[in-house]
C-alpha positions as CSV (number, residue, x, y, z in Angstrom):
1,X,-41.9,39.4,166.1
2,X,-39.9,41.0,168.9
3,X,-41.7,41.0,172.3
4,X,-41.8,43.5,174.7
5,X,-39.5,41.6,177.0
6,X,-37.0,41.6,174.4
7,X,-36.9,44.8,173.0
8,X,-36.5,46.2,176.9
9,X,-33.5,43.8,177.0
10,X,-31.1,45.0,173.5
11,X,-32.1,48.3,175.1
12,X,-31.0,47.4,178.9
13,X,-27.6,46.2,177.3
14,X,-26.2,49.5,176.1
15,X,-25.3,49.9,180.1
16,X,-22.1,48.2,181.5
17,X,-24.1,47.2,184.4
18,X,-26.6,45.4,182.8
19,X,-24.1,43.2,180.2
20,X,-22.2,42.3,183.5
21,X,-25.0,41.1,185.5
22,X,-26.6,39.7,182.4
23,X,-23.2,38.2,180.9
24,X,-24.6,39.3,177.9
25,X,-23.5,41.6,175.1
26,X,-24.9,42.7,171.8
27,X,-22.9,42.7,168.1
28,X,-24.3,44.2,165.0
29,X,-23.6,44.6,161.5
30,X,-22.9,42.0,159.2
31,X,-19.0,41.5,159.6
32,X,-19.3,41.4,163.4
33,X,-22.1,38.8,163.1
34,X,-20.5,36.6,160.3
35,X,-17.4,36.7,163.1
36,X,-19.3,36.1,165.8
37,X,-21.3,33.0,164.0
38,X,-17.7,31.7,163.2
39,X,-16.2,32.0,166.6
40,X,-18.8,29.5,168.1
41,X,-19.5,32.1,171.2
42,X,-23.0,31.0,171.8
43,X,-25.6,33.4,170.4
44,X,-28.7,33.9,172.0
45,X,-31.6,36.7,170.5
46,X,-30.8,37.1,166.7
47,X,-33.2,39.6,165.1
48,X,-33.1,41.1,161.3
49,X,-34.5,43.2,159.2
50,X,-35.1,43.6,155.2
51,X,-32.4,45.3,154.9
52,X,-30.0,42.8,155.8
53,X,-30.9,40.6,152.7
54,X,-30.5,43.2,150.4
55,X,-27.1,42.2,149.4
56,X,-26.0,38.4,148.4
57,X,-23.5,38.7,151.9
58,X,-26.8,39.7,153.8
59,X,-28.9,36.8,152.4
60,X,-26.0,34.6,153.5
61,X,-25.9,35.5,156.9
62,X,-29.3,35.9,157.4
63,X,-29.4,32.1,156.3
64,X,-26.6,30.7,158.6
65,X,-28.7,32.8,161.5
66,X,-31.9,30.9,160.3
67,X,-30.5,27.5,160.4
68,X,-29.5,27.5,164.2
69,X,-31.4,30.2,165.5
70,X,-34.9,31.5,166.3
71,X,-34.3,35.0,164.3
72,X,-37.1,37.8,165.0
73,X,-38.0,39.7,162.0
74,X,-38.5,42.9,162.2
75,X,-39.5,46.5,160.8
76,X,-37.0,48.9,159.6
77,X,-37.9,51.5,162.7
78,X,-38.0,48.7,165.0
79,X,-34.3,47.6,164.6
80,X,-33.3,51.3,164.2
81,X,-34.8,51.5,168.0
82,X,-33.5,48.6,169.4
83,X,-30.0,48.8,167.8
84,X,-26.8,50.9,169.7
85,X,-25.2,52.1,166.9
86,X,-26.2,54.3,163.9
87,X,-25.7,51.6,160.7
88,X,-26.6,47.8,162.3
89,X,-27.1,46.8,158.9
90,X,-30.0,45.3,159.4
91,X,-29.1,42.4,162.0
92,X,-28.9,42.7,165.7
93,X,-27.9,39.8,168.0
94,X,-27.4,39.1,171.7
95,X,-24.3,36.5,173.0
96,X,-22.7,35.5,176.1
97,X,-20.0,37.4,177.1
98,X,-16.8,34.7,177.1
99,X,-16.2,33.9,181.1
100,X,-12.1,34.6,180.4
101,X,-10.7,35.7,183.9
102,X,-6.5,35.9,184.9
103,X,-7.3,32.6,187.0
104,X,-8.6,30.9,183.6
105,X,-5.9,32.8,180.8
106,X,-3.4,30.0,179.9
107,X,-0.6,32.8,179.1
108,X,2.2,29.5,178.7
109,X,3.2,30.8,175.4
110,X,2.3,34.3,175.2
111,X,5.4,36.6,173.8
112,X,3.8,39.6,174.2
113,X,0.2,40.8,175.5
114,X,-1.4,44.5,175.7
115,X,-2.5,46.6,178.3
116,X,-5.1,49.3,178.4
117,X,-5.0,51.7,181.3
118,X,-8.0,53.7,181.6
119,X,-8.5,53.8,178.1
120,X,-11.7,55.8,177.6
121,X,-13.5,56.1,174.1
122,X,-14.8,52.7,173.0
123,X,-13.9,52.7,169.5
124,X,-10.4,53.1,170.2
125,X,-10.8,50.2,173.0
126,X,-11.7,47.9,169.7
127,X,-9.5,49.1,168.1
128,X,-6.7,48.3,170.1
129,X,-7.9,45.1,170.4
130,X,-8.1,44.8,166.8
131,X,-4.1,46.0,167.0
132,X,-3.6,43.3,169.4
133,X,-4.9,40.4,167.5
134,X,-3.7,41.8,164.2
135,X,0.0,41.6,165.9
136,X,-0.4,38.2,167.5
137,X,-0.8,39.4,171.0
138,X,-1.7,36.6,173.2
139,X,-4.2,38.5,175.3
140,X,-5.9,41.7,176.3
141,X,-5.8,42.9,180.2
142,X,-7.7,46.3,180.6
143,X,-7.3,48.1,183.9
144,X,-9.8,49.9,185.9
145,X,-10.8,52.9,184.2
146,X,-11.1,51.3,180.6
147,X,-13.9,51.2,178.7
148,X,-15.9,48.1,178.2
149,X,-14.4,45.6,175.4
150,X,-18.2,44.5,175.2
151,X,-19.7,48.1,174.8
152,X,-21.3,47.9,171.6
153,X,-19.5,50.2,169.5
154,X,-16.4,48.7,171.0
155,X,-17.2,45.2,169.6
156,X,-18.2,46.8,166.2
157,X,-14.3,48.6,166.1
158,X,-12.8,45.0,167.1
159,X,-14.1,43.3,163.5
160,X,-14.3,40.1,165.4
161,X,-11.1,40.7,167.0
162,X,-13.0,40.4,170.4
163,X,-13.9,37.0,169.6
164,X,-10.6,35.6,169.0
165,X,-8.4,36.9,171.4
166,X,-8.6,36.5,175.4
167,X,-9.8,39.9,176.7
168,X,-9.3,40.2,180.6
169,X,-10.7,43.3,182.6
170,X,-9.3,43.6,186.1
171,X,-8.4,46.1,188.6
172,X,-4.8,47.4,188.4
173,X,-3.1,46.8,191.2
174,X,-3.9,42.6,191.0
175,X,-3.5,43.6,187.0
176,X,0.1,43.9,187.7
177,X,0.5,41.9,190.1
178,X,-0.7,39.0,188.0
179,X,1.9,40.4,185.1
180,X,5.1,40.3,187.1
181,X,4.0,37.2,188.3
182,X,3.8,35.6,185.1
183,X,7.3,36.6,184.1
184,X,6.3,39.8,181.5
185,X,8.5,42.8,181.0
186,X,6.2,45.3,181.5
187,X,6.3,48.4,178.8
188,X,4.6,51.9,179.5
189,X,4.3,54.2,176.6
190,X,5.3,57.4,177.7
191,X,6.6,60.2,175.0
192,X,9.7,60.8,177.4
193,X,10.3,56.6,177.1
194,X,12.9,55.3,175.2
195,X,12.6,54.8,171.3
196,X,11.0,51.9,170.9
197,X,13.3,50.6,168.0
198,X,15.8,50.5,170.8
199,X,13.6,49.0,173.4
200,X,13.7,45.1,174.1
201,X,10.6,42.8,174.9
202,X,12.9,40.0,176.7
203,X,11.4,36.6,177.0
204,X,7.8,38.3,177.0
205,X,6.3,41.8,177.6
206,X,3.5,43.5,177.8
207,X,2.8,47.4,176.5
208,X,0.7,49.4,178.4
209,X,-1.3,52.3,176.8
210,X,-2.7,54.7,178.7
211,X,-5.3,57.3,178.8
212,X,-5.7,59.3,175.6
213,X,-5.4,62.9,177.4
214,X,-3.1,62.0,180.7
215,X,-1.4,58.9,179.6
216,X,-0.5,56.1,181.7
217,X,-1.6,56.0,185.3
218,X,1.1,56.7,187.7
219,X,0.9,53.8,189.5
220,X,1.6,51.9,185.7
221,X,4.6,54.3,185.3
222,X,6.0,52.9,188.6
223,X,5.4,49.5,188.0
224,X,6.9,49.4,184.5
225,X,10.1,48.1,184.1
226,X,10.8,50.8,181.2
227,X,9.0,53.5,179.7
228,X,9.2,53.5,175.6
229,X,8.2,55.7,172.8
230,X,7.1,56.3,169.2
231,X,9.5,58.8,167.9
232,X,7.4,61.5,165.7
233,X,8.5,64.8,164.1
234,X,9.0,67.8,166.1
235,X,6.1,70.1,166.1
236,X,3.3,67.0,166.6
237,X,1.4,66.8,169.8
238,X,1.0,63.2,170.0
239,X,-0.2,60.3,168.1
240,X,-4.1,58.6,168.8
241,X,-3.2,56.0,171.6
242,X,-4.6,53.4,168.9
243,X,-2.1,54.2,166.5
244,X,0.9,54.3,168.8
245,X,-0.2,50.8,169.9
246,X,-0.1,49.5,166.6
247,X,3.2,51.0,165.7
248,X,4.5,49.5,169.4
249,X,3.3,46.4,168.5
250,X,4.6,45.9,165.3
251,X,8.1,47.2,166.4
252,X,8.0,44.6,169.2
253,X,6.9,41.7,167.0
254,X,8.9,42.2,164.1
């Protein structure tokens, strides 16, 4: 059974605050679990309900989660409470955030990373990270102002993603610093940019998405060594910031 203790904790991690101090952060649903039992990022409370066995994928994970770990079993209503989104699929689990830091990120080989600048909605935070492993970016940076990568609604949009690419949150103004730095063109997005079919990456670059109502920050826009574009019809306001990343990214990587 779940104690007290940790029911008050699963809950206590829906805040930023807390899954920083406690350098921990929760996953649910059985692809992000499977990912995150794959990824070897240590796992720490893993608690399930009947419903997670009612499929032969279910009764597989809740197997692998058995074998290694103390799992906590659980009452429909009970992981309903405990859980942060609205289909957990019957398995909840806590793990330790991964302690990746710009002093720590080996970026020796890294073409082309992405940058988030004050992204806001966490599904489209996972998403992009999604984009960015999907594209073979060799890293996330997310600026002040961003979501959390570890929210858990954002880890459920990465599919794993999160657990398999570096993700570094840092203010912007070391952010950049760090970039130049290490040698990276660095990319705005900005509809008045040049069409990205045009644009060049260089020796290595890294796109910076901003904020899905204002855009990048001014103080990216300054930064950036060019400002580049998705061209779309006339007559379209804009495309969602996780889809212009992906089409950036695959017109950078091809």
């Amino acid at each position: 059974m779940l104690t007290r203790t940790e029911e008050r904790l699963l809950v206590a991690l829906r805040q930023r605050a807390q899954r920083e101090k406690r350098q921990l952060f929760v996953a649910e649903g059985v692809r992000v679990v499977e990912e995150l039992l794959a990824s070897g990022i240590p796992i720490g409370l893993a608690v399930t309900a009947a419903s997670l066995e009612e499929s032969e994928r279910g009764r597989a994970l809740a197997a692998a989660l058995a074998r290694d770990h103390d799992v906590r079993r659980v009452p429909e209503h009970v992981l309903a409470r405990v859980a942060s989104t609205d289909a957990p699929q019957g398995v909840v689990v806590t793990a330790r955030i991964p302690d990746t830091t710009l002093d720590t990120l080996d970026a020796g080989s890294t073409r082309i990373a992405l940058v988030l600048d004050g992204i806001q909605d966490p599904g489209n935070v996972g998403t992009l990270v999604r984009s960015a492993h999907a594209f073979g970016a060799g890293f996330v940076l997310a600026l002040g102002g961003t979501a959390d990568v570890w929210n858990p609604k954002s880890v459920r949009a990465t599919a794993g993603s999160a657990f398999r690419i570096p993700v570094v949150s840092e203010r912007a103004e070391p952010g950049l610093a760090w970039l130049r730095s290490a040698g990276f063109r660095i990319l705005a997005a900005d509809a008045r940019g040049t069409d990205v079919s045009r644009a060049a990456c260089g020796d290595r670059c890294a796109i910076v998405v901003g904020n899905e109502g204002t855009g990048v920050s001014d103080r990216v826009r300054e930064a950036a060594d060019a400002l580049v574009a998705v061209p779309i019809r006339e007559g379209v306001e804009s495309l969602n910031v996780a889809a212009a990343a992906a089409v950036l990214l695959y017109a950078l990587t091809r």
